[in-house]
Structure formats: C-alpha cells, structure tokens
Residue frames as qw, qx, qy, qz and C-alpha x, y, z in Angstrom:
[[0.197, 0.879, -0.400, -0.168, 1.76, 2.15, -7.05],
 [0.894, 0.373, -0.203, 0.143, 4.42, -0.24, -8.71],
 [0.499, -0.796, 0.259, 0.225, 7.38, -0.51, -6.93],
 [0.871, 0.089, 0.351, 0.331, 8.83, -1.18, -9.53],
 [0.235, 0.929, -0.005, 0.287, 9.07, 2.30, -10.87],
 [0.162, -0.927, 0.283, -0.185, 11.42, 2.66, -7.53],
 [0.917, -0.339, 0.137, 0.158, 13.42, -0.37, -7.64],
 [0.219, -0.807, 0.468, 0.286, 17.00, -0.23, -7.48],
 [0.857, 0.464, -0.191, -0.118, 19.32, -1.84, -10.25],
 [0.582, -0.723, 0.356, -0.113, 20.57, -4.28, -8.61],
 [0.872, 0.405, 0.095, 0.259, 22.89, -5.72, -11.54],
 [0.253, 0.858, -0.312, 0.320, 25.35, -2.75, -10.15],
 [0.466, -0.747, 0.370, -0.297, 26.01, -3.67, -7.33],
 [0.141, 0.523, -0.802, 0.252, 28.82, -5.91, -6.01],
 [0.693, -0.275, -0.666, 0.012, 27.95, -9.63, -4.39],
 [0.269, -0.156, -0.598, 0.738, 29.02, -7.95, -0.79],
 [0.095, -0.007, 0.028, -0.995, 26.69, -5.43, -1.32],
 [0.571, -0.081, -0.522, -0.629, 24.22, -7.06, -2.90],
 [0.643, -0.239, -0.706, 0.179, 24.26, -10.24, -0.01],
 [0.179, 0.038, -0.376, 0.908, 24.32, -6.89, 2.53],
 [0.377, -0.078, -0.241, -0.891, 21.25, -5.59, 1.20],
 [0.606, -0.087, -0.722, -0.322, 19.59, -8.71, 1.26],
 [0.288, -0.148, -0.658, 0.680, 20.66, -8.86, 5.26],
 [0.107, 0.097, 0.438, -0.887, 18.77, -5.70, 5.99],
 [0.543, -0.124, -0.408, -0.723, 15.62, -6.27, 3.76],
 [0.578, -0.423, -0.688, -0.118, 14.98, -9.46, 5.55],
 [0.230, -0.159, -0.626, 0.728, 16.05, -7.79, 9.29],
 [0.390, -0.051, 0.052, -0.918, 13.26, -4.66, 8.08],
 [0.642, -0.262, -0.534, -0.484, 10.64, -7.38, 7.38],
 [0.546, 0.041, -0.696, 0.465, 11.36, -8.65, 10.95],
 [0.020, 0.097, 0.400, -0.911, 11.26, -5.49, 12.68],
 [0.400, -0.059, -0.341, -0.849, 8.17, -5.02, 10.71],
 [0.596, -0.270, -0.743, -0.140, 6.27, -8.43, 11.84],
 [0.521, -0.229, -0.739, 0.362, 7.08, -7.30, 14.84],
 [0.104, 0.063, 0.142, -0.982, 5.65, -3.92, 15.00],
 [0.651, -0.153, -0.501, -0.549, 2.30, -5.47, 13.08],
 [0.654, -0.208, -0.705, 0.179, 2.16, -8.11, 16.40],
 [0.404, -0.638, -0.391, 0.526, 2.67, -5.48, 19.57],
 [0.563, 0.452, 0.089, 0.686, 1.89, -2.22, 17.90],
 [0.468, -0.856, 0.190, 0.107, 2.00, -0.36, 21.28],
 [0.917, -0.231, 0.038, 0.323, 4.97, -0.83, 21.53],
 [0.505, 0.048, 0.154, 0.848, 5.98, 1.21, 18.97],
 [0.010, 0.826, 0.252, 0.504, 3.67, 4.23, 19.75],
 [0.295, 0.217, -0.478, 0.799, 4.86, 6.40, 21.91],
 [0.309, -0.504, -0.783, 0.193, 2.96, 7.25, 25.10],
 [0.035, 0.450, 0.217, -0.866, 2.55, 11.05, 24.71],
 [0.257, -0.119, -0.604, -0.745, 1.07, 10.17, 21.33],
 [0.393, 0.086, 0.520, -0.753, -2.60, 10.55, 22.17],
 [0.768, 0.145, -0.312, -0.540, -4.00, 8.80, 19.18],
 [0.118, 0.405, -0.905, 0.052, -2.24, 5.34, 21.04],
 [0.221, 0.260, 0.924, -0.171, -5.52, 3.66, 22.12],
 [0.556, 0.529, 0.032, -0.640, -7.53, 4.81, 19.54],
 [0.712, 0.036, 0.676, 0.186, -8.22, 1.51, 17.26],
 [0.704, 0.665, 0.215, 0.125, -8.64, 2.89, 14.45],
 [0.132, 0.868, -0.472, -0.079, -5.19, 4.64, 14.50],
 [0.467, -0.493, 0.716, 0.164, -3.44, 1.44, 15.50],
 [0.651, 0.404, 0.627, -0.143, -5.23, -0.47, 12.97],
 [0.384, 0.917, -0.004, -0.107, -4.11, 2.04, 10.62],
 [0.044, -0.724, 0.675, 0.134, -0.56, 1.85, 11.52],
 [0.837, 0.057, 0.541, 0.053, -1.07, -2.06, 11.15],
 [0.593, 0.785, 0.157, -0.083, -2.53, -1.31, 7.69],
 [0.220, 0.923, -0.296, -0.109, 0.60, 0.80, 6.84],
 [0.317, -0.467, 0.823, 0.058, 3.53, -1.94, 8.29],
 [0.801, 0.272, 0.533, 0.002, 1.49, -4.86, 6.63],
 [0.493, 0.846, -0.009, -0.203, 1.70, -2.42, 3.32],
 [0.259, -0.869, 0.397, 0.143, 5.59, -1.94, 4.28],
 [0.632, -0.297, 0.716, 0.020, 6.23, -5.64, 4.16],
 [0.728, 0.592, 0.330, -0.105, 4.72, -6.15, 0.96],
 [0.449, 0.875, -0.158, -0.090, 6.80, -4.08, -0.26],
 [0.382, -0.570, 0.727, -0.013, 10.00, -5.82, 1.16],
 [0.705, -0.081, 0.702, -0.060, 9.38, -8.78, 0.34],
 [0.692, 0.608, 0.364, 0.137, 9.38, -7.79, -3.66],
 [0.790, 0.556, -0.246, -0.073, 12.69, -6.60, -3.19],
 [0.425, -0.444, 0.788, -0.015, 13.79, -9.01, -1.70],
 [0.841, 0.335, 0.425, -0.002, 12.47, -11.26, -4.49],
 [0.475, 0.812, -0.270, 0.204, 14.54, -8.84, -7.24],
 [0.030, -0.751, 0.656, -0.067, 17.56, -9.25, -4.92],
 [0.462, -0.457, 0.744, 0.157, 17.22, -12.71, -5.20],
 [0.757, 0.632, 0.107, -0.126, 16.34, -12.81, -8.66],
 [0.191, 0.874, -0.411, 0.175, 19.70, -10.74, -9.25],
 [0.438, -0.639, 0.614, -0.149, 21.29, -13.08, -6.77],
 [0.804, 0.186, 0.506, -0.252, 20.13, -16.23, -8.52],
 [0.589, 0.800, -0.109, 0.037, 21.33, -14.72, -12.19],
 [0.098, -0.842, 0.509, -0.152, 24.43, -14.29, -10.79],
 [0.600, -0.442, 0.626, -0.229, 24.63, -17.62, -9.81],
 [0.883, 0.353, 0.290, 0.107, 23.44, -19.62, -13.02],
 [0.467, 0.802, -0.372, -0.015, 26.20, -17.27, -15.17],
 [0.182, -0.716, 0.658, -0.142, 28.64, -18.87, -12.72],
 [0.769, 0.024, 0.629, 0.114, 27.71, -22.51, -12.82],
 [0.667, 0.744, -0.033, 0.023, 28.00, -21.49, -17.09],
 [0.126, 0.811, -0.562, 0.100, 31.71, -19.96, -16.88],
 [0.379, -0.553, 0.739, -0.062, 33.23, -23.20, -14.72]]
C-alpha cells in the first residue's frame, strides 16, 4: 500500500510543529530498532505465543515494515522542511 495515500500535508503545519513531528518520527524509529533487536522484551509474558519463532519473527516482520514506513515520512517532513528553507534563503 502507498503511504502516500495517508500522508499528512505537511505544508500546513507551522515550523514548531512541523520540527515537533520530525522529533517523534525519528524517537518512533528508535523505539522501533529497538523492539526489532530484543523483541522479548516487548512481549509480554502471559502472551503464550512469546517463544514461538515464528510469532516473534512475525512481529520483527511487522516493526521492520513500521520503520519503513517512518522513515518516508520523515523524508516528506524533510522535504517540507527543506522547501521551507530554500523559499527563505530566496526572500533575504
């Protein structure tokens, strides 16, 4: 599926907002490496599928997926950030 279909237009938003966003997208991709590296960690221990490789392997599968997606937009926010940046070197 295109994420584009669900990306956000980020041409509304406000430089605080926009330099906010950017904050958490890279913190999720973080959390995310780090769930894809020790994913015990983040199953819980009454979950019974937790040593079953092919579930973890799955969740891998799903956080790898997750990132992907992060990381494209986090390219559009700094596309959007970039634009933002040539208009200004123009105007002064």
């Amino acid at each position: 599926m295109d994420l584009q279909l669900f990306a956000v237009n980020y041409r509304d938003y406000t430089d605080k907002a926009l330099h906010k966003c950017r904050s958490k997208t890279v913190k999720q991709i973080e959390v995310h490496l780090e769930k894809v590296a020790n994913p015990l960690r983040y199953i819980g221990d009454d979950n019974p599928q937790k040593h079953n490789s092919r579930y973890v392997d799955g969740l891998k599968g799903h956080w790898l997926k997750e990132i992907s997606n992060f990381k494209k937009q986090l390219a559009y926010i700094d596309a959007e950030i970039d634009r933002r940046n040539k208009y200004d070197e123009i105007i002064e």
